[in-house]
VONUBA-848899 format. One record per residue (C-alpha): x, y, z; residue number from 0. Coordinates in nm, 2 decimals. Example, Ala and Ser with C-alpha at 12.3 -4.5 7.8 and 13.67 -1.06 7.14 Angstrom:
(r (1.23 -0.45 0.78) 0)
(r (1.37 -0.11 0.71) 1)
//
This chain:
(r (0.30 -1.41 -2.71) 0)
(r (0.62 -1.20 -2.66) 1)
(r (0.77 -1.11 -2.31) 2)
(r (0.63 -0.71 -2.41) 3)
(r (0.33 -0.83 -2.47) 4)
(r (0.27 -0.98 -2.12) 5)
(r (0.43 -0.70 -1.95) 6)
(r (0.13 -0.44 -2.10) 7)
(r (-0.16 -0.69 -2.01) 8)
(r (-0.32 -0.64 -1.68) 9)
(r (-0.39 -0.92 -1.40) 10)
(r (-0.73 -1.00 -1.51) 11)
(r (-0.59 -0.99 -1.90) 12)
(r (-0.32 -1.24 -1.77) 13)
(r (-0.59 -1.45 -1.59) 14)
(r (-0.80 -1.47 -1.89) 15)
(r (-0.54 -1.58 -2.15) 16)
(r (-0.43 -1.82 -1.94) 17)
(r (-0.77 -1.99 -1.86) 18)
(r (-0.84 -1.94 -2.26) 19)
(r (-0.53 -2.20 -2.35) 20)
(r (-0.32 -1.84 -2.54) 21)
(r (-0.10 -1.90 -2.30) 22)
(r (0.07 -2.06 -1.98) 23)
(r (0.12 -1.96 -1.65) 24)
(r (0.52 -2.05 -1.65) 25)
(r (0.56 -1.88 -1.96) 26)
(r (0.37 -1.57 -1.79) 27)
(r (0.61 -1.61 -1.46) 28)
(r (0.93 -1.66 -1.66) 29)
(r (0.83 -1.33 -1.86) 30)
(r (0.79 -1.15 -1.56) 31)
(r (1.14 -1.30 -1.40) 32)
(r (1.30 -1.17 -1.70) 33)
(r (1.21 -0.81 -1.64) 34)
(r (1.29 -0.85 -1.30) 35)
(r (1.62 -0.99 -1.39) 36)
(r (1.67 -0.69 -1.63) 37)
(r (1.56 -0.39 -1.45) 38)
(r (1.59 -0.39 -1.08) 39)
(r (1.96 -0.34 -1.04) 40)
(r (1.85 -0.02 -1.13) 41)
(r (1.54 -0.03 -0.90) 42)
(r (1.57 -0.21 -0.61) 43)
(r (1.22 -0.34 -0.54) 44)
(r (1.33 -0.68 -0.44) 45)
(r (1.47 -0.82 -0.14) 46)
(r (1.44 -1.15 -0.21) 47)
(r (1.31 -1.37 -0.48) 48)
(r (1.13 -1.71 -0.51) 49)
(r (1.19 -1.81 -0.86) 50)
(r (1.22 -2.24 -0.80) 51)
(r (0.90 -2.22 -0.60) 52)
(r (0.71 -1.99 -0.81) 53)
(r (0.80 -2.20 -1.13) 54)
(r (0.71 -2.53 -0.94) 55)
(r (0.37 -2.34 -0.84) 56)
(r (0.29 -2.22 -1.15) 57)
(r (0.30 -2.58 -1.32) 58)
(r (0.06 -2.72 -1.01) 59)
(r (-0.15 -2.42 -1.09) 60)
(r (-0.15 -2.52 -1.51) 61)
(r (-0.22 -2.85 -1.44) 62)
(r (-0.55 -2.74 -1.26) 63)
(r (-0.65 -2.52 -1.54) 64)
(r (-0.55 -2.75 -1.80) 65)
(r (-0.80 -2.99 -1.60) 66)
(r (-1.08 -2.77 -1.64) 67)
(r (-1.09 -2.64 -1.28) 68)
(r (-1.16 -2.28 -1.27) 69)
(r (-0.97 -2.14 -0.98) 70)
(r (-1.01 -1.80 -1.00) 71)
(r (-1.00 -1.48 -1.24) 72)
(r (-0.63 -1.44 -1.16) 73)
(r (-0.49 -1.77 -1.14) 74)
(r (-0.16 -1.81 -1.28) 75)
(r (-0.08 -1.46 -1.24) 76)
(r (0.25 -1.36 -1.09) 77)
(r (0.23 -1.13 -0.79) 78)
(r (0.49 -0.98 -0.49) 79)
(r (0.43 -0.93 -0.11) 80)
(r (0.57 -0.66 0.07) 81)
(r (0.83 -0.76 0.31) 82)
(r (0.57 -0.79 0.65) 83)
(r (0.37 -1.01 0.54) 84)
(r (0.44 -1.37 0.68) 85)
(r (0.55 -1.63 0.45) 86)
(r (0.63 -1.96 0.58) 87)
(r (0.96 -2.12 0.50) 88)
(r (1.08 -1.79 0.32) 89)
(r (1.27 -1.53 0.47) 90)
(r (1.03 -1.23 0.62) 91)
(r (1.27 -0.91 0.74) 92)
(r (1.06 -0.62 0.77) 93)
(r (1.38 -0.46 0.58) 94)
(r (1.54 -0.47 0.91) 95)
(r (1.89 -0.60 1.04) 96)
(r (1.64 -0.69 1.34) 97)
(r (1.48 -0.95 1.11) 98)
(r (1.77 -0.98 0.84) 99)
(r (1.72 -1.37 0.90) 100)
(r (1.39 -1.43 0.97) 101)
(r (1.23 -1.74 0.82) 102)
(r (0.85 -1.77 0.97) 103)
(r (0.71 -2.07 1.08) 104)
(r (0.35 -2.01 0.95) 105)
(r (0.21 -1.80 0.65) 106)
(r (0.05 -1.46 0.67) 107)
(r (-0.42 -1.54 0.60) 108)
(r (-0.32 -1.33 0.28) 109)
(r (-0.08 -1.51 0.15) 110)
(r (-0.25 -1.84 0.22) 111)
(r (-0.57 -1.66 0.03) 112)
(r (-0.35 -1.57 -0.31) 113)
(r (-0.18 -1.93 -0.25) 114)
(r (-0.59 -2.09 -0.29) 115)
(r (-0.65 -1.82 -0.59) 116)
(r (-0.36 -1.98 -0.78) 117)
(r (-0.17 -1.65 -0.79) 118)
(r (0.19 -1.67 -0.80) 119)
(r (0.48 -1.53 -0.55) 120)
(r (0.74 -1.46 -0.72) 121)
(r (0.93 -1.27 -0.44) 122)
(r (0.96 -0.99 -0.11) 123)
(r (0.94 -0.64 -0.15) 124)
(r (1.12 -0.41 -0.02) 125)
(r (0.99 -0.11 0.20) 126)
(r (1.05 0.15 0.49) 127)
(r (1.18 -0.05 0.80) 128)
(r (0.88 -0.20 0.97) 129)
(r (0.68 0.01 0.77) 130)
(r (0.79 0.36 0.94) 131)
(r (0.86 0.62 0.69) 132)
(r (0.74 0.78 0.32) 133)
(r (1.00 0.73 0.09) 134)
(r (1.13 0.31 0.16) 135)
(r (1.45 0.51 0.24) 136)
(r (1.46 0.36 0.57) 137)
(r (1.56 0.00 0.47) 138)
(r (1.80 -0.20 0.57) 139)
(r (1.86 -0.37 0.26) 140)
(r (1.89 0.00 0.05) 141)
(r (1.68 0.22 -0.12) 142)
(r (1.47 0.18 -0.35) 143)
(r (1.36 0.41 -0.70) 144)
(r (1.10 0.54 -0.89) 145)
(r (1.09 0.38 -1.22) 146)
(r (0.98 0.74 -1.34) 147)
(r (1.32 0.92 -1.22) 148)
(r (1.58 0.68 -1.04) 149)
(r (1.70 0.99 -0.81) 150)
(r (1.34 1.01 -0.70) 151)
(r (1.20 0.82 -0.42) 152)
(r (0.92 0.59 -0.50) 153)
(r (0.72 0.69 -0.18) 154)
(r (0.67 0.47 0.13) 155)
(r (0.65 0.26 0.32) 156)
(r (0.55 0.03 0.07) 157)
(r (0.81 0.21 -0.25) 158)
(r (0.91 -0.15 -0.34) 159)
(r (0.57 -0.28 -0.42) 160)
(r (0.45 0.04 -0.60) 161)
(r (0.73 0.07 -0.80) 162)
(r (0.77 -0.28 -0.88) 163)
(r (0.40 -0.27 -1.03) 164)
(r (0.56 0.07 -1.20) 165)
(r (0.85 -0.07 -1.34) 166)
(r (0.60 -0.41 -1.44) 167)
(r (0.83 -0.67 -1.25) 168)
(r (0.51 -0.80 -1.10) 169)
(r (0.13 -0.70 -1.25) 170)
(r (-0.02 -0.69 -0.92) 171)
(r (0.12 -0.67 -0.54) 172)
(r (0.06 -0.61 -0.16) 173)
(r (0.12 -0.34 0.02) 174)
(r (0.03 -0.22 0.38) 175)
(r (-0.11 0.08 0.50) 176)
(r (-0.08 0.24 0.82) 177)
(r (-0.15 0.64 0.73) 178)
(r (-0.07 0.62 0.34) 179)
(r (0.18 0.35 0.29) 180)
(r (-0.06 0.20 -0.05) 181)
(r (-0.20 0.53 -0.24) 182)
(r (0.10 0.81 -0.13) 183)
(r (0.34 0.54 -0.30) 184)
(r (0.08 0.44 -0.55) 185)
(r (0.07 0.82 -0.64) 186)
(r (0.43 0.87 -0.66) 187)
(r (0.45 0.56 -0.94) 188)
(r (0.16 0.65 -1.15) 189)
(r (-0.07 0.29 -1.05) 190)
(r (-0.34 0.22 -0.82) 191)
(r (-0.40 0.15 -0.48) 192)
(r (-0.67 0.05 -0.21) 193)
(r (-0.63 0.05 0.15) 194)
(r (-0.96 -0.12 0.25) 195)
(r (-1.21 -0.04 0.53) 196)
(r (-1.00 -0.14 0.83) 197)
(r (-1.15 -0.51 0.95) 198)
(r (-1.18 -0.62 0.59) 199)
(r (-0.84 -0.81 0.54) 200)
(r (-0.73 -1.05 0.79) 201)
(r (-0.43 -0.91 0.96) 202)
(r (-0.26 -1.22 1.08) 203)
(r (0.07 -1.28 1.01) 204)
(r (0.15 -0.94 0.87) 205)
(r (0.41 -0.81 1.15) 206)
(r (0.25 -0.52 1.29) 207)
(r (0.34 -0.13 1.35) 208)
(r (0.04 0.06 1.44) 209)
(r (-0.22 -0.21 1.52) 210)
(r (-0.52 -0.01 1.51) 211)
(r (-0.43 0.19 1.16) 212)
(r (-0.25 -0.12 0.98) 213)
(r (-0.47 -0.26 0.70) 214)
(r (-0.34 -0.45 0.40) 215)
(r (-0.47 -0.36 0.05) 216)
(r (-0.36 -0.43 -0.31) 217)
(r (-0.14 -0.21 -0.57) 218)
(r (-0.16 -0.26 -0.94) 219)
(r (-0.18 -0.09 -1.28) 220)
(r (-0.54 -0.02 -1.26) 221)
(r (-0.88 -0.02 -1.03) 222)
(r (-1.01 -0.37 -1.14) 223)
(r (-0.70 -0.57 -1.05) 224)
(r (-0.72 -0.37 -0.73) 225)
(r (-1.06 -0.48 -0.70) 226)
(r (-0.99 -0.85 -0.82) 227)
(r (-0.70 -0.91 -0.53) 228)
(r (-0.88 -0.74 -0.28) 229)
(r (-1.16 -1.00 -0.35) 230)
(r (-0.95 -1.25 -0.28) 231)
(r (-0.77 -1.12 0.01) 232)
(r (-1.10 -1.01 0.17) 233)
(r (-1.25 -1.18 0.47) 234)
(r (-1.32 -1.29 0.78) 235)
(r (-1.02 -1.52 0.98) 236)
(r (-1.09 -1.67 1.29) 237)
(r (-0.69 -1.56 1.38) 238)
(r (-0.78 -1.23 1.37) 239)
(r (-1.04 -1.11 1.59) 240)
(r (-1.06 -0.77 1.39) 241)
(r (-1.18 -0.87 1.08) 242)
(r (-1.52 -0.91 0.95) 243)
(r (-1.69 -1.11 0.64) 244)
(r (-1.81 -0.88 0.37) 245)
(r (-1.94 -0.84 0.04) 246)
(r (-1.68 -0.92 -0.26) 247)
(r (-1.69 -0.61 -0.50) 248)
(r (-1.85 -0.66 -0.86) 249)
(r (-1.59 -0.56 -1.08) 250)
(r (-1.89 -0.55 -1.37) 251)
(r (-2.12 -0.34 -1.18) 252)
(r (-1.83 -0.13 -1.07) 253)
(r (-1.73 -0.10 -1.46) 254)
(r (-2.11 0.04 -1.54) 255)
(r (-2.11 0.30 -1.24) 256)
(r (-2.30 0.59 -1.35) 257)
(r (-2.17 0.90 -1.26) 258)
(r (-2.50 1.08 -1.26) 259)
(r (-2.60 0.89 -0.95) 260)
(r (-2.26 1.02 -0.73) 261)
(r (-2.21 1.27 -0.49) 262)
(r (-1.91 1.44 -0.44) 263)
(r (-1.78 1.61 -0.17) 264)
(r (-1.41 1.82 -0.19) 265)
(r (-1.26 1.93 0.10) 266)
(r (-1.15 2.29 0.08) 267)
(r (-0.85 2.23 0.31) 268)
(r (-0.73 1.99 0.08) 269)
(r (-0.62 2.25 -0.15) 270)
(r (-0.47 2.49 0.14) 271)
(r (-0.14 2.60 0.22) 272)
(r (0.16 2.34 0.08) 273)
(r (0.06 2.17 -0.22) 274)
(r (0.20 2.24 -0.53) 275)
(r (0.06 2.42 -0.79) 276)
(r (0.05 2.12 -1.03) 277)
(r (-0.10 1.82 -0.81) 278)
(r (-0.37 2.08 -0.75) 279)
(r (-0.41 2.19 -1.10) 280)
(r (-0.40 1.81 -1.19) 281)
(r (-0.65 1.72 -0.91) 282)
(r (-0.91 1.99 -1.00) 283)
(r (-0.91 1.90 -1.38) 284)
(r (-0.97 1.48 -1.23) 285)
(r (-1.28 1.70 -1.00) 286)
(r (-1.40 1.86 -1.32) 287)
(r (-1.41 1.54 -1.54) 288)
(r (-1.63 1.42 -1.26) 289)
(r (-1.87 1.71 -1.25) 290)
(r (-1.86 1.70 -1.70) 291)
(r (-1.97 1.38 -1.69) 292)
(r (-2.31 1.47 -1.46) 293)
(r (-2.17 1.40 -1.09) 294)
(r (-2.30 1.62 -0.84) 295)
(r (-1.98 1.78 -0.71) 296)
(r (-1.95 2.03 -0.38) 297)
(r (-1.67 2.17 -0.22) 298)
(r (-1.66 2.15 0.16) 299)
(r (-1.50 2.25 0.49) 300)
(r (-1.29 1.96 0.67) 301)
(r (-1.13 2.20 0.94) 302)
(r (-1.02 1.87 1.13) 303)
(r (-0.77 1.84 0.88) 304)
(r (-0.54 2.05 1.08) 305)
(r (-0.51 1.79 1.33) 306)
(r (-0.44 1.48 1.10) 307)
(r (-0.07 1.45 1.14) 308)
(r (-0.01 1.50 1.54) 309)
(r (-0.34 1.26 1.59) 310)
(r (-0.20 1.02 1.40) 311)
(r (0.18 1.07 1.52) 312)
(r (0.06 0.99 1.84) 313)
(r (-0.11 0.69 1.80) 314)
(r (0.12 0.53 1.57) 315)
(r (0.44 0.58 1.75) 316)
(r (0.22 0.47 2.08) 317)
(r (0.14 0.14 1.96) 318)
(r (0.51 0.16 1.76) 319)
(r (0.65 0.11 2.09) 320)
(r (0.42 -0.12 2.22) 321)
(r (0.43 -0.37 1.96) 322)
(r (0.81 -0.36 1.90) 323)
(r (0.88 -0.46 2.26) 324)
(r (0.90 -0.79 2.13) 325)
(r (1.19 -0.77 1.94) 326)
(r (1.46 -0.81 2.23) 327)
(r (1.71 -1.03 2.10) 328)
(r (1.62 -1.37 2.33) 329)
(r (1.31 -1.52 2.11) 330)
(r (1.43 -1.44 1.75) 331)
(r (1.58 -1.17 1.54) 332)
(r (1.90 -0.96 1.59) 333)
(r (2.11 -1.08 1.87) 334)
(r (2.38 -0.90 2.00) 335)
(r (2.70 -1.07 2.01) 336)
(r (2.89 -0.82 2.25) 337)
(r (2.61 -0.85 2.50) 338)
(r (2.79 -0.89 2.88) 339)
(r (2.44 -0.96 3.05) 340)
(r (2.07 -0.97 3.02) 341)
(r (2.00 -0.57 3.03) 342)
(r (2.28 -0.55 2.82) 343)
(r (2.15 -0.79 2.57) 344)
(r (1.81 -0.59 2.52) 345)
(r (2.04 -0.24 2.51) 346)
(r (2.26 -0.37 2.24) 347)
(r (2.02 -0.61 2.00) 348)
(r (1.77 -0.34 1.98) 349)
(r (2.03 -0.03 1.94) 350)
(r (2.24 -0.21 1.67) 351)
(r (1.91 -0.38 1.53) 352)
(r (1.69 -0.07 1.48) 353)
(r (1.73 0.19 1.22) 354)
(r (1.78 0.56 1.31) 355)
(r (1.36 0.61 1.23) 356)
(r (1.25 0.29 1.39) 357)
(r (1.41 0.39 1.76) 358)
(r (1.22 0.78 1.64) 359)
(r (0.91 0.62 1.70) 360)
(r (0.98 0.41 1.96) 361)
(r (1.12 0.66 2.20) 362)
(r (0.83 0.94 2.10) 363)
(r (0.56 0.62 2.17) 364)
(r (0.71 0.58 2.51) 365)
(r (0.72 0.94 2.55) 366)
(r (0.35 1.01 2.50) 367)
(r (0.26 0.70 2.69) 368)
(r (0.47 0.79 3.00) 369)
(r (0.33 0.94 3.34) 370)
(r (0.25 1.24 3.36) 371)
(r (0.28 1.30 2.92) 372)
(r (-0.01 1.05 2.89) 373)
(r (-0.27 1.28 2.92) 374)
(r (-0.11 1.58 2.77) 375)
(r (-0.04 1.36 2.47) 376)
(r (-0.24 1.01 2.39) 377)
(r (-0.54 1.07 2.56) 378)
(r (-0.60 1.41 2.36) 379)
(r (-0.44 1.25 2.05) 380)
(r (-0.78 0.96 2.15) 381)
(r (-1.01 1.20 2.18) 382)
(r (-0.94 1.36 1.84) 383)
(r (-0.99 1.03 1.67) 384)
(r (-1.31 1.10 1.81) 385)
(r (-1.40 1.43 1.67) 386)
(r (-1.25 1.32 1.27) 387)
(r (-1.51 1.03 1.31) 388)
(r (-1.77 1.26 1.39) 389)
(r (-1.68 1.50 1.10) 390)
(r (-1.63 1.23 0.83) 391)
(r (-1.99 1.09 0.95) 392)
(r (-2.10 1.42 0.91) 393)
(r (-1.96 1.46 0.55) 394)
(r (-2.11 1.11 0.44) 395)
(r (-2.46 1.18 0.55) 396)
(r (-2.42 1.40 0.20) 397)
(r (-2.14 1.23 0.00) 398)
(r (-2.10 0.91 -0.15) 399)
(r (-1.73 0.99 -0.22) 400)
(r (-1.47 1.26 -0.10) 401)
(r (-1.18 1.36 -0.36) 402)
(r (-0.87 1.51 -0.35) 403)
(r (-0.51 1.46 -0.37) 404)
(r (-0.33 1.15 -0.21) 405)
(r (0.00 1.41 -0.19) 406)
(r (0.07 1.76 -0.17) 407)
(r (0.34 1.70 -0.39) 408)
(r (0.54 1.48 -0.64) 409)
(r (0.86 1.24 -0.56) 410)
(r (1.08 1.42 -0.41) 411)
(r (1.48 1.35 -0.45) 412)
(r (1.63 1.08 -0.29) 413)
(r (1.71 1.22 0.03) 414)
(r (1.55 1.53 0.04) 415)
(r (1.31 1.42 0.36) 416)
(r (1.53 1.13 0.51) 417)
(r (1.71 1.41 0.72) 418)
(r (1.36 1.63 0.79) 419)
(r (1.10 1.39 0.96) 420)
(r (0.83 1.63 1.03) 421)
(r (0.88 1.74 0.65) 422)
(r (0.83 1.38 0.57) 423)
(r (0.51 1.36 0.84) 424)
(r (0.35 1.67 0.68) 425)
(r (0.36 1.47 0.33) 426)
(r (0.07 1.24 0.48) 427)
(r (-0.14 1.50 0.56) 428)
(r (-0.44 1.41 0.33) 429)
(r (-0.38 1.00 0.43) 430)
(r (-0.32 0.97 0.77) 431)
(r (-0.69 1.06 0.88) 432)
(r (-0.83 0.78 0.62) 433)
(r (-0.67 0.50 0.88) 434)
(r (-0.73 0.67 1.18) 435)
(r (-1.09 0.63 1.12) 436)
(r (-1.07 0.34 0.95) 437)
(r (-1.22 0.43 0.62) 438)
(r (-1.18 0.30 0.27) 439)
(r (-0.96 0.49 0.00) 440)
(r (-0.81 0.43 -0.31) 441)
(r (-0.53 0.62 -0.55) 442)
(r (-0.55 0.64 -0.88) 443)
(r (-0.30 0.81 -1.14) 444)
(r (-0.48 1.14 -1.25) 445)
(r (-0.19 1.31 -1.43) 446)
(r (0.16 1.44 -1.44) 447)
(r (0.32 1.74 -1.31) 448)
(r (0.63 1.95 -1.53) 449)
(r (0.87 1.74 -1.46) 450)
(r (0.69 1.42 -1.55) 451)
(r (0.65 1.29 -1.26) 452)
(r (0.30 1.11 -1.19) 453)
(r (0.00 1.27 -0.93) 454)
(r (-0.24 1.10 -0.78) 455)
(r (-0.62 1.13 -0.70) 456)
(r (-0.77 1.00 -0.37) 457)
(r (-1.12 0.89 -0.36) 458)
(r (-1.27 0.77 0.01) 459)
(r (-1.57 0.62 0.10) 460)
(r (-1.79 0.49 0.38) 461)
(r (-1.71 0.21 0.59) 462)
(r (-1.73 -0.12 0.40) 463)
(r (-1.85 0.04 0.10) 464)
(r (-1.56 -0.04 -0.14) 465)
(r (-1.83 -0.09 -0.43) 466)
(r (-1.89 0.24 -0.48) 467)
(r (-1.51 0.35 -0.39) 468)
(r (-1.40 0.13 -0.69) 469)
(r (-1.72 0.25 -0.91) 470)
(r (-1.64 0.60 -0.82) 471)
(r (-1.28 0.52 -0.95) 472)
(r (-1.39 0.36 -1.26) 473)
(r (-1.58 0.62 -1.39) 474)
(r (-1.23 0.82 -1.39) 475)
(r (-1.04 0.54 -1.51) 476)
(r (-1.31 0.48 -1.78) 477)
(r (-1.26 0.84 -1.93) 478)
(r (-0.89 0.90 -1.95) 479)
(r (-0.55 0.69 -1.98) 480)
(r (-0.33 0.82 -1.74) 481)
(r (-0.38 0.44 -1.56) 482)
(r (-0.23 0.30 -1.89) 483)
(r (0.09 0.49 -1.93) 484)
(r (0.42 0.35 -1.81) 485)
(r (0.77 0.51 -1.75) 486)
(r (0.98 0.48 -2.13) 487)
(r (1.23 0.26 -2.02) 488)
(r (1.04 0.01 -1.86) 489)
(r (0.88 -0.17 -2.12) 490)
(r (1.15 -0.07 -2.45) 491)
//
């Protein structure tokens, strides 16, 4: 098999012709080391690469298949973490000066899961500094571009993973999600995301930025390698207190969904003031392939909407604040070398550590947590939370799924929002309320606007009920091609 061959296979293709003796896992990794090699000086999605260890791995793993021992559907298969997920003895930065250094001393419960499932790291992704932004703009280690227009930002905060799936370094990898940071940057690069029900994936070891919205979830070319990593992935670990054991998704039964049995509800506000003409134009043709092929489709009112992105601002930058505390120059990370004293230390390691949108957050977190702001601010911003989980239980007592658009808009240009941070907050208006809740959603490409550039179709569903999210996405994926295409020059 030729190097272009593997790059146009999927995960679960990959897995299969390696278990079937067409080919070998090396040979698979070395292809996909080549395209890295060749194509992201131009992209960026790397920060670091593991190419002894992930050779070395790649022969245990062979050596286990050629033995006859079935590992799993993806074994052999190359795949990249984003940079906040844990990996011990490998450098873990966060894209941050803070962590520029940072080799862990343990391994994220994902990692340790795709290390059992005979998957292959091949490197670290780059993304938004801890995670905070939409565009992976932020990082330390540069920016990072789409693979459909390199002066366009590949969205964020986890742009290196979606794009490196884009570009086909990698045919699958992880992402986090805090209020869109899988399917906004899925969207922007034409693949798919999940971010699971919040609970389902261990978060141990992934270095956390809003605790209560964070939830790892795969990215890849297309719903069924979503659905086969986030088997894998999936889980409950007695490290994390937050996670439960669920059902593993049946890809076959997904594949079969029929769309006569669906529901599906689309929010009116969704298409409001602010998005552009083509994602919506795009979106509603996805809605009417839906309704063509026999699923019950209804339009909706979501009001709450209107209170997605200052809810979730508030939250987020609260625990922001709270969870970055840690990072004071004494234990690990950034130290200081000008420091005169102990106050002078934590003033100077975090102010020459921190990026201009990490130290945002931090000071708005300790603003809204701060006498005589807290009730003004958090508690409100808490009792919302309350009110969107009322109206999403309301909307599910009639839907099985809710659609719409992930964005209201393409890629922008590289640094079009870095310098307008509500601008870039208002881009996460139809993904911030999915984590707030907790919810399931996945993106999925569902066409392109006029310049080309990919748009993306959001499906949600009920808590723990990523069976019918992935079904509900299948049926789409089973009826058109846009999940297939690939930017020209990536694969030439």
């Amino acid at each position: 098999m030729t190097t272009e061959q593997y790059l146009q296979m999927s995960a679960l293709e990959l897995g299969k012709a390696i278990r079937e003796g067409q080919t070998t896992s090396p040979e698979v990794v070395e292809a996909f080391y080549k395209q890295i090699e060749k194509t992201d000086k131009t992209y960026s999605c790397f920060i670091s690469l593991t190419k002894a260890l992930a050779i070395e791995k790649a022969k245990e793993v062979q050596a286990r298949i050629n033995a006859g021992e079935f590992i799993s559907d993806v074994a052999g298969v190359p795949i990249a973490l984003k940079d906040n997920i844990c990996t011990k003895g490998q450098r873990t930065t966060c894209a941050s000066k803070m962590l520029d250094n940072f080799t862990p001393p343990y391994s994220a419960t994902v990692y340790r899961k795709l290390e059992d499932s005979g998957m292959i790291l091949v490197g670290k992704l780059n993304m938004d500094e801890f995670a905070m932004g939409s565009t992976t703009e932020t990082s330390y280690f540069g920016v990072t571009k789409n693979p459909w227009d390199i002066k366009r930002v590949p969205g964020g905060s986890s742009g290196g993973s979606a794009a490196a799936v884009a570009a086909r370094q990698v045919p699958a990898a992880l992402g986090s999600d805090t209020g869109g940071s899988i399917r906004q940057p899925a969207s922007y690069c034409g693949v798919s995301g999940v971010k699971p029900t919040y609970g389902t994936v261990s978060r141990f070891g992934v270095v956390a930025f809003a605790s209560s919205l964070d939830q790892v979830g795969p990215i890849a070319g297309d719903i069924y390698d979503c659905a086969a990593v986030l088997n894998i992935i999936s889980g409950k670990d007695e490290k994390d207190q937050t996670s439960v054991e669920t059902k593993p998704i049946d890809i076959d039964k997904a594949r079969s969904t029929d769309p006569k049995t669906l529901r599906i509800g689309v929010p009116r506000e969704y298409f409001g003031a602010g998005i552009e003409p083509d994602v919506a134009d795009a979106v509603r043709k996805a809605i009417d392939i839906y309704r063509q092929l026999g699923a019950q489709v209804e339009e909706f009112d979501l009001p709450i909407v209107e209170y997605a992105v200052p809810t979730y601002c508030i939250i987020s930058a609260a625990e922001a604040c709270s969870n970055l505390a840690r990072f004071d120059g004494v234990k690990y990370g950034y130290r200081s070398p000008e420091a005169t004293d102990l106050i002078d230390l934590y003033i100077r390691s975090r102010s020459e550590g921190f990026g201009m949108e990490v130290k945002r957050r931090i000071m708005l977190g300790n603003f809204v947590l701060s006498s005589g702001y807290y009730d003004a601010y958090y508690r409100k911003a808490l009792q919302a939370k309350g009110l969107i989980k009322k109206a999403f239980d309301e909307a599910f007592g009639k839907y099985d799924v809710i659609v719409g658009p992930v964005a209201p808009t393409t890629a922008q240009r590289l640094g079009e929002t870095l310098q307008d941070p509500l601008k870039m907050y208002l881009g996460d208006i139809y993904t911030v309320l999915i984590n707030i809740v907790g919810l399931p959603a996945a993106s999925i490409p569902c066409g392109f606007d006029k310049k080309g550039l990919p748009v993306g179709l959001q499906i949600l569903a009920k808590h723990y009920d990523e069976q019918t999210l992935v079904g509900a996405a299948a049926i789409y994926q089973n009826h058109t091609a846009f999940h297939k295409q690939r930017p020209a020059e990536v694969i030439s």
